[in-house]
MITIPA-44625 format. One record per residue (C-alpha): residue number from 1; residue in three letters; x, y, z. Coordinates in steps of 0.05 Angstrom, whole numbers. Layout:
NODE|num|residuo|c1|c2|c3
NODE|NUM|Ala|X|Y|Z
...
This chain:
NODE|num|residuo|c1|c2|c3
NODE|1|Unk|-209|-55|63
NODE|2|Unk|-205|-60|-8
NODE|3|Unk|-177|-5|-59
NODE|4|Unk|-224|1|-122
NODE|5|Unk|-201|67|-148
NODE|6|Unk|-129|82|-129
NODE|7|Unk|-142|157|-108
NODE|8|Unk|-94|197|-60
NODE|9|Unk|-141|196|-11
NODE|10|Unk|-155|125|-9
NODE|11|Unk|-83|102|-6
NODE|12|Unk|-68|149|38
NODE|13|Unk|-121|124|85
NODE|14|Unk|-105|53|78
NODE|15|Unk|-25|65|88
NODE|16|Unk|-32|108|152
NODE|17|Unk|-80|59|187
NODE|18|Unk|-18|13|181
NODE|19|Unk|-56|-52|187
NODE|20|Unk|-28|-111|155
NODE|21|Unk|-87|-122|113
NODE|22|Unk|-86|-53|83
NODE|23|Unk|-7|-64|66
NODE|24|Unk|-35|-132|27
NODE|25|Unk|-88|-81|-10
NODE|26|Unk|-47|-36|-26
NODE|27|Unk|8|-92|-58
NODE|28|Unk|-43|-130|-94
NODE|29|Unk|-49|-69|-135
NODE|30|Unk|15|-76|-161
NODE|31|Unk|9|-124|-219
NODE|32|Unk|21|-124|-288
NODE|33|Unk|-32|-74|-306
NODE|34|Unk|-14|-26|-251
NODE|35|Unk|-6|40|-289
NODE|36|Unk|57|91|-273
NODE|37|Unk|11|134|-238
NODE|38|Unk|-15|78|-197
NODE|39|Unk|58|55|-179
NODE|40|Unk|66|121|-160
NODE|41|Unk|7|125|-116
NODE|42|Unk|30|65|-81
NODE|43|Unk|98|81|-72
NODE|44|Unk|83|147|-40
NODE|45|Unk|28|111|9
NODE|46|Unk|82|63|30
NODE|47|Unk|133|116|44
NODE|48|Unk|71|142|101
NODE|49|Unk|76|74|133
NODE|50|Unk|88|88|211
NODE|51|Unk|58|27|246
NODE|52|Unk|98|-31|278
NODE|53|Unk|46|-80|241
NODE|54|Unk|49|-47|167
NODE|55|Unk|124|-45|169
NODE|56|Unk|127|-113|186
NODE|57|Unk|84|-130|128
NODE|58|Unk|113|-90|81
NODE|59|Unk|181|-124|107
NODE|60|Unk|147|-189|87
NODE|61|Unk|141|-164|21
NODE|62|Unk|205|-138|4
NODE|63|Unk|258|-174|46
NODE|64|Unk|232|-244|62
């Protein structure tokens, strides 16, 4: 799934489905360009993160 306009709703939906691929959506957002408010967005959506696969991925991300 792919994020087009970072809403609450839609990073909401993509963090609790907690697939891998929706981790990788919701990182590739974070970027240069990546407003405050979008940071924010995505910071929140990874905090709602419950599945084994999305932790792993956002493990990948941050600790490997």
């Amino acid at each position: 799934m792919t994020v087009k306009t970072l809403t609450l709703d839609s990073v909401t939906l993509l963090a609790t489905t907690g697939r891998a691929c929706d981790i990788d959506a919701l990182m590739q957002c974070l970027d240069d360009r990546a407003s405050f408010t979008e940071c924010k967005l995505i910071d929140h959506a990874l905090g709602l993160v419950e599945g084994r696969e999305g932790w792993q991925q956002i493990q990948h991300y941050f600790w490997v």
